[in-house]
C-alpha positions, 0 to 999 in steps of 0.5 A, a space after each residue: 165429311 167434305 160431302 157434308 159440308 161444302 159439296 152438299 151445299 154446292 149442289 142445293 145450291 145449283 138445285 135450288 137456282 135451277 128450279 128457280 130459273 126453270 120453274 119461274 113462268 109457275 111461280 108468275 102464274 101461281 102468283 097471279 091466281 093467288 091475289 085473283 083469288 084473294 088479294 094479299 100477300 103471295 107468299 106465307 111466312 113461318 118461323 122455324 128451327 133449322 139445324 143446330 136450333 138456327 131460326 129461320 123464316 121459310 117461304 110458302 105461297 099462302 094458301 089461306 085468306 088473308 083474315 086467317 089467325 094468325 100463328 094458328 095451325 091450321 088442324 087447331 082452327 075451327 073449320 079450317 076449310 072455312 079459311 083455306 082459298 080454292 086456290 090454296 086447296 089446289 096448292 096443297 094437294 099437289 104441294 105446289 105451296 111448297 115451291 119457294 122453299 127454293 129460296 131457302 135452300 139458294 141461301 143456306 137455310 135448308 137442305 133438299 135432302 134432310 128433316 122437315 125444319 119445326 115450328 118452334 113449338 116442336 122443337 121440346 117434343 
């Protein structure tokens, strides 16, 4: 049970600050290529719904223009490839657009190991 708790956490921690550290000249270089790409913010934000129903605010690099709808997945645009940038495709093809999920996991709101957090809309399903 300890192993739940205190050492799971310990080592998402460490994990989580180590590819951080390692990975930081990719996510400069990952950063720059966005906003060369399509100016606006790096990173996307998404509600979601951690363990025991806890919201939370995950980080993605954006891989949509910024003139996107917003809170619209991306399956229910009409013509998503119209809003996804060149380098969003590339990002979401070797899921690089996931990397800042680090972040989350350094200050508690994920787990390296265990289900994928919903957006609120699947929390019912």
């Amino acid at each position: 049970m300890m192993y739940k708790g205190f050492v799971k956490r310990w080592i998402g921690m460490v994990l989580a600050l180590c590819g951080i550290v390692f990975l930081s000249w990719l996510f400069v270089i990952i950063s720059i290529v966005i906003v060369l790409d399509d100016p606006g913010p790096v990173f996307f934000r998404q509600e979601r719904i951690g363990i025991h129903k806890k919201r939370f605010t995950i980080l993605k690099f954006r891989t949509m223009k910024v003139n996107t709808p917003h809170d619209v997945p991306t399956h229910l645009l009409k013509n998503p490839d119209q809003y996804i940038t060149r380098t969003g495709k590339f990002l979401r093809k070797t899921s690089l657009d996931e990397l800042p999920q680090f972040f989350n996991i350094l200050i508690g709101d994920m787990a390296i190991v265990g289900p994928r957090p919903m957006i609120p809309a699947q929390v019912d399903l």
